[in-house]
N, C-alpha and C positions, 0 to 999 in steps of 0.2 A: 504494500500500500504506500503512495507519496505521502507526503508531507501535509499536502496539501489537502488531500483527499482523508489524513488521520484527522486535521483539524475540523473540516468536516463534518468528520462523524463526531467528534466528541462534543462540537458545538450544536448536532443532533440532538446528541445523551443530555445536552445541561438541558438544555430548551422547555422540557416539559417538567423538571422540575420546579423551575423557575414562574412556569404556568402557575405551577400547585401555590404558589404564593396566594394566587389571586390578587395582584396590587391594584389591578383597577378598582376592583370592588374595597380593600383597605381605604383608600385612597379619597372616593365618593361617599362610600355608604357611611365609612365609621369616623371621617377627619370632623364632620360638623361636630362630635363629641368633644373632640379636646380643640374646637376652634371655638365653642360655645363657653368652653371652662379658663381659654382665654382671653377671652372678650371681655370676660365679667374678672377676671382675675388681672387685669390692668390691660391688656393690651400692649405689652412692652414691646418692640419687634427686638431680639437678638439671637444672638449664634447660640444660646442656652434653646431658646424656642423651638429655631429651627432644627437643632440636633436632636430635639426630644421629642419633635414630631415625627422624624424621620425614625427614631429611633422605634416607635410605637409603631406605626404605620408599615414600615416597611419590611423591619427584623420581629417583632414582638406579633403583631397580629397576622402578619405574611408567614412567620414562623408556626405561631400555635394553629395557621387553618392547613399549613402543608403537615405539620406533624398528625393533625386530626384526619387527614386525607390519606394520610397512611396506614391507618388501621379503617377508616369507614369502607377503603374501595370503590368507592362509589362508579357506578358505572352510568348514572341518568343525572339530569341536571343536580347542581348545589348551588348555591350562590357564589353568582358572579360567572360560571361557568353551565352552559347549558348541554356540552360533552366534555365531560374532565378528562384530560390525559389517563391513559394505565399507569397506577401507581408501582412503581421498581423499588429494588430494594435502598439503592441509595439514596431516596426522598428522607429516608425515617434521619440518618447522620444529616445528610443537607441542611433539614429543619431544627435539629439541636445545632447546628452551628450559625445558622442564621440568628436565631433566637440569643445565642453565648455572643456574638459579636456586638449585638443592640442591646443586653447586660452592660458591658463595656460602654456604650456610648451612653449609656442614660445615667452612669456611675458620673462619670464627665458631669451631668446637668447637675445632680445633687444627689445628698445623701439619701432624701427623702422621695427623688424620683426614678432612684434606681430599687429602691423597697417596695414601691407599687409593680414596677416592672417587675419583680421576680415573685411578688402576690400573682401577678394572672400567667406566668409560666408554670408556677406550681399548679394554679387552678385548673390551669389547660389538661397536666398530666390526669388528673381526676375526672377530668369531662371527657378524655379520652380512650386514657388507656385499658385494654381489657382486665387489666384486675381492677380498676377501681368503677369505670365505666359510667359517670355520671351521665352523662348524655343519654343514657334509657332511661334514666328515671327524672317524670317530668317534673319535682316542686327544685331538686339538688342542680338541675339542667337548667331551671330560671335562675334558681340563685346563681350560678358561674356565670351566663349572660349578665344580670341585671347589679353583680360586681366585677366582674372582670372588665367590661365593655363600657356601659353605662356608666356609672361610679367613679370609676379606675378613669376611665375613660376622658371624665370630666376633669377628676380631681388631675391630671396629667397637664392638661392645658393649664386649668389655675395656677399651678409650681410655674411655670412657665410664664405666667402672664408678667412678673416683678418680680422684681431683685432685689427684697428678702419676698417672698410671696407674703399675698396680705393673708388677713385671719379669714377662717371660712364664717364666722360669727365673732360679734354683731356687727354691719346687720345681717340679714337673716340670705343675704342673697346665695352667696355657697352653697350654705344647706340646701336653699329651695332652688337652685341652680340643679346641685348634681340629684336628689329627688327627682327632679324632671326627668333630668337626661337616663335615668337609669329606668323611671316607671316606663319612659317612650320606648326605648329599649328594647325592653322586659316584652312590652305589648307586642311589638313587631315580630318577635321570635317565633310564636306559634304560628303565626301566614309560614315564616319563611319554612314552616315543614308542611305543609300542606300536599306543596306537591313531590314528596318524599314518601309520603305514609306507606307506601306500596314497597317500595325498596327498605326502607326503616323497619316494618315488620318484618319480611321477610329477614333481614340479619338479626333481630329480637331485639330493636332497639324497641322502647315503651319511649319514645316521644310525649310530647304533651299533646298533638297533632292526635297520636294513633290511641293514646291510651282516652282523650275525649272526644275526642270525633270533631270534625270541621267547625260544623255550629258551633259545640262550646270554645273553639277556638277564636274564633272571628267576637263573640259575647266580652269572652277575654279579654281579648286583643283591643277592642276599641275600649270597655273599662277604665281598661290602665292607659291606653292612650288619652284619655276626657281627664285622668287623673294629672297624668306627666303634664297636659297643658294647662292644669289648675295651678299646677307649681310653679311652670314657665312665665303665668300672665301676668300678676304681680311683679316678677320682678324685670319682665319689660317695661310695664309702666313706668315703676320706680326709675330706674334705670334710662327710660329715652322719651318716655312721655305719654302722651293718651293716643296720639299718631300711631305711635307704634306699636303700642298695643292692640288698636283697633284691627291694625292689616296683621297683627300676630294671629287676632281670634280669627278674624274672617279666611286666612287662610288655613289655622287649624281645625276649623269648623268642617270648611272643602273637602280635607283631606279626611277626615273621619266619615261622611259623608261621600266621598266614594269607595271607600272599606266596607262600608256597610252596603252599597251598592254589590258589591264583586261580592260580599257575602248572601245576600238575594239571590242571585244569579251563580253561586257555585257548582258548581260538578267539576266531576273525578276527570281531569283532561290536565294533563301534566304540561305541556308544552303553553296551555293558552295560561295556566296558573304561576307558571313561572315568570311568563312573558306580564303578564299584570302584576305581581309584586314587584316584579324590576323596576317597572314603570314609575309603582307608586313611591317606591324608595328614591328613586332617582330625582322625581318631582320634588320631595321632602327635602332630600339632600340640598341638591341645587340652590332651594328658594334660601334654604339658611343660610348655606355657605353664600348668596347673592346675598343676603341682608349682613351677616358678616362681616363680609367684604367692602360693603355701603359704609356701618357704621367705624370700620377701620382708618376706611379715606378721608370718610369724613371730623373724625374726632381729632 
């Protein structure tokens, strides 16, 4: 074989491990978390911020979905990917060394946001791995979503936002900050098994999707979503004024409002259920990260 043609192949072999990251979907779905924890956590822009979102985003979340990718196998859509690569042996080292390098970079930001990072590595191995397997069982599978992601998630951008980070209280906005970001969270995780239930049973995963059925999912899901925007409303008002709260509610209204809609209209059709979750994630993502972004430029 040349040289030419070795490099080739082994730039083959990396390719779909690198898939299993999923960075797009890091990236979209889960950055309004820690861009929302630093907005409210000052807004600072520095090399701390950027290193510690890079660090979550692209080692820590890209790490714990390719290492969860390693024992799910998944052969039908998951998020962010609607045919996952075939999972090889070298994914499972890959994804501890991706995760061990973004360790190292979030040590860099602080004492205190390299300790949350090695909180949702550990939680990972629990949601993942077959001896402990959290992810079949649906109340221990919310809580690792609605700390690890939500929470974690939040509280991540906050460290990040000032240099010493302010207090999460008083006033009250931290606490009802990351509340939010964790109940919103929390709510969206049972949609995104929806169109899993098929493949989830079949491996013996007890989902929260398979072990209640659609309906109670969707009931759920928007609950906790009317909850997470009870937390959120306040302290946009507080925070940017009755404007902005206004176009907060009337967009989280929408978006709950057509959840409840895809929930009227559900059936068992994998491809149109994954293609409408995408969408609504994407909508959500987008508007925040555009408001974000607004209130960045503009402050």
């Amino acid at each position: 074989m040349t040289a030419r043609g070795g490099a080739v192949s082994a730039s083959i072999a990396w390719r779909p491990l690198f898939t299993h990251l999923r960075l797009h979907y890091q990236l979209l779905f889960l950055s309004p978390l820690f861009s929302w924890g630093f907005l409210l956590g000052g807004a600072t822009p520095s090399w701390r911020a950027l290193l510690g979102f890079l660090s979550f985003h692209v080692c820590l979340y890209g790490g714990i979905t390719a290492y969860n990718s390693y024992y799910d196998r998944d052969e039908g859509p998951v998020g962010g990917l609607k045919v996952p690569p075939p999972v090889t042996e070298p994914l499972l080292g890959f994804s501890l060394s991706i995760q061990a390098l973004g360790f190292v970079l979030a040590g860099w930001v602080s004492t205190a946001f390299g300790l949350l990072y090695l909180l949702v590595m550990v939680l990972s191995v629990a949601y993942s791995h077959p001896r402990f397997r959290w992810k079949a069982r649906p109340v221990l599978s919310l809580f690792v979503v609605a700390l690890g992601q939500g929470a974690v998630g939040f509280a991540g951008g906050w460290l990040c936002g000032a240099d010493p980070p302010r207090p999460f209280y008083p006033p009250l906005d931290g606490a009802l900050g990351m509340a939010g970001a964790a109940l919103i969270t929390t709510g969206f995780y049972p949609l995104t098994q929806l169109y899993q239930i098929e493949e989830d049973r079949t491996r013996g995963d007890r989902t929260f999707a398979v072990a209640f059925g659609a309906r109670a999912s969707f009931r759920f899901s928007l609950t906790l979503l009317l909850l997470g925007g009870a937390c959120l409303l306040p302290v946009v008002q507080g925070r940017f004024g009755a404007w902005d709260a206004a176009l907060f509610a009337s967009a989280f209204l929408a978006l709950l409002a057509a959840i409840a809609v895809w929930g009227q209209r559900f059936a068992q059709h994998v491809d149109q259920n994954f293609r409408t979750l995408h969408r609504l994630q994407a909508a959500m993502s987008l508007g925040i990260l555009g408001y974000i972004g607004l209130r960045l430029w503009v402050s």
